[in-house]
C-alpha positions in Angstrom: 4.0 -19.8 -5.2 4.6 -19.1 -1.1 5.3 -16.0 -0.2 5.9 -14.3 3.2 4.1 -10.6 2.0 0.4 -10.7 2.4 0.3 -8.2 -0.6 1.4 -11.1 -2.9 -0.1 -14.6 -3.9 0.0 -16.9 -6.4 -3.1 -14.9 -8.4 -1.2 -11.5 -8.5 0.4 -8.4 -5.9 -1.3 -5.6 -4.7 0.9 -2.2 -4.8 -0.1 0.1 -2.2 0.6 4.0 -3.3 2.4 6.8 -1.2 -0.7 8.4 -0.9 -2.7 6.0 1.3 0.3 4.9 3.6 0.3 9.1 4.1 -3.2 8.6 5.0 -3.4 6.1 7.2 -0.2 7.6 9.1 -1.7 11.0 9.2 -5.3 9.7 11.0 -3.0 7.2 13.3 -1.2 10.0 14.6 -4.4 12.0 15.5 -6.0 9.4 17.2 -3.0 9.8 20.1 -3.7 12.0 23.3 -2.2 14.4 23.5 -1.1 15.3 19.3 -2.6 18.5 18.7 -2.1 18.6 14.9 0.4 17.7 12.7 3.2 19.8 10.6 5.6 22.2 11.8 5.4 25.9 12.3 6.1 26.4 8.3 4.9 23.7 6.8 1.1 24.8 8.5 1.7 28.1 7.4 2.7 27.2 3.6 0.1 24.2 4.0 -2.5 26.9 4.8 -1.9 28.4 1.4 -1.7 25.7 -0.7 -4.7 24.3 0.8 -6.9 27.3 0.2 -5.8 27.0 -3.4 -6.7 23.5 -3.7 -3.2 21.9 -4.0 -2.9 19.6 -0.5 -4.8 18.0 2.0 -4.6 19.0 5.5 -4.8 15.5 7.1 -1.4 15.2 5.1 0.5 18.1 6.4 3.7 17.0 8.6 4.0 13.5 7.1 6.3 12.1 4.6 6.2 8.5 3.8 8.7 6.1 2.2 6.9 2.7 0.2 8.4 0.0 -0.9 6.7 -3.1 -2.8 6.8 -4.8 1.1 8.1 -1.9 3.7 7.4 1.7 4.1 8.9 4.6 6.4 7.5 7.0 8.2 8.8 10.7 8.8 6.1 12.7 11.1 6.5 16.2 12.2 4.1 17.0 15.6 2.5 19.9 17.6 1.9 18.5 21.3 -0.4 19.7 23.4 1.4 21.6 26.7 1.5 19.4 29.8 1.6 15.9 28.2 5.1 13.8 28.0 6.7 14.1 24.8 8.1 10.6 25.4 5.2 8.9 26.0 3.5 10.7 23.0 6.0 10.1 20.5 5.9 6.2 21.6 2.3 6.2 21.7 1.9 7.8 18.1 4.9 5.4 16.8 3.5 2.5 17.8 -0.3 3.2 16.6 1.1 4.4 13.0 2.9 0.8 13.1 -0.1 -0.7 14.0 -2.3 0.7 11.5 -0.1 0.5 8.8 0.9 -3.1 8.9 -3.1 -4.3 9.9 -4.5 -1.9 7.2 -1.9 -2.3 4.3 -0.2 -5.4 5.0 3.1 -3.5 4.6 5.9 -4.0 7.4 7.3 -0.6 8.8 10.4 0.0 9.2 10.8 2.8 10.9 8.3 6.0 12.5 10.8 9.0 12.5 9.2 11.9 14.7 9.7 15.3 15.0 8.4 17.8 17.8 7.9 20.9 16.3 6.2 22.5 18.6 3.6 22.8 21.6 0.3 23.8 21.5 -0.9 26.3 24.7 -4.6 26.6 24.8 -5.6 29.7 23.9 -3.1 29.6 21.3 -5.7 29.6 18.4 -7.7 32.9 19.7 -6.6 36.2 17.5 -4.5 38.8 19.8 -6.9 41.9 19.3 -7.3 44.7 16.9 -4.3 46.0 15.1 -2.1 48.9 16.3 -2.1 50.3 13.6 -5.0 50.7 10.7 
């Protein structure tokens, strides 16, 4: 039995699940210059809660995946750091997810989708002060 998916053979397939395609996108994306984190302005916020009550995993916030028995889709939603090019980011990210993906699942991708949500100023992360009011 030939086949042209590395994920079949003669002996059996392999199915590869949502959750590890989410995965490998997720730590792709993160190993770009210039991504500061992942997920929009909401989904962090609502990812914060359901985090702390044990629901979801950070490294997936801000990524929704598509898989197929041979293809899978990406959808990625980023905060970029102030001062980089947005271009050259999104490229960079889309063509590292492809890369990992394909050499780590043997899945083809389709397509990397992204989304700037947002940009990340540092200093951003410190608290403002105390409260006006108590």
């Amino acid at each position: 039995m030939e086949t042209d998916s590395p994920l079949e053979s003669g002996h059996g397939s392999t199915s590869i699940a949502d959750t590890v395609v989410t995965k490998v996108a997720s730590i792709a994306a993160r190993e770009v210059r210039g991504v500061y984190q992942l997920g929009g302005t909401v989904s962090r916020a609502v990812g914060a809660v359901t985090q702390r009550a044990g629901i979801t995993d950070e490294r997936t916030q801000g990524v929704s995946v598509e898989v197929g028995e041979r293809e899978a889709a990406v959808d990625l939603t980023l905060v970029v750091e102030y001062g980089e090019s947005i271009p050259r980011v999104a490229q960079a990210v889309r063509d590292n997810v492809i890369k990992r993906i394909e050499g780590i699942t043997g899945l083809s991708v389709t397509e990397v989708n992204i989304a700037v949500d947002d940009l990340y100023f540092p200093g951003d992360e410190t608290p403002e002060g105390p409260p006006r009011v108590e």
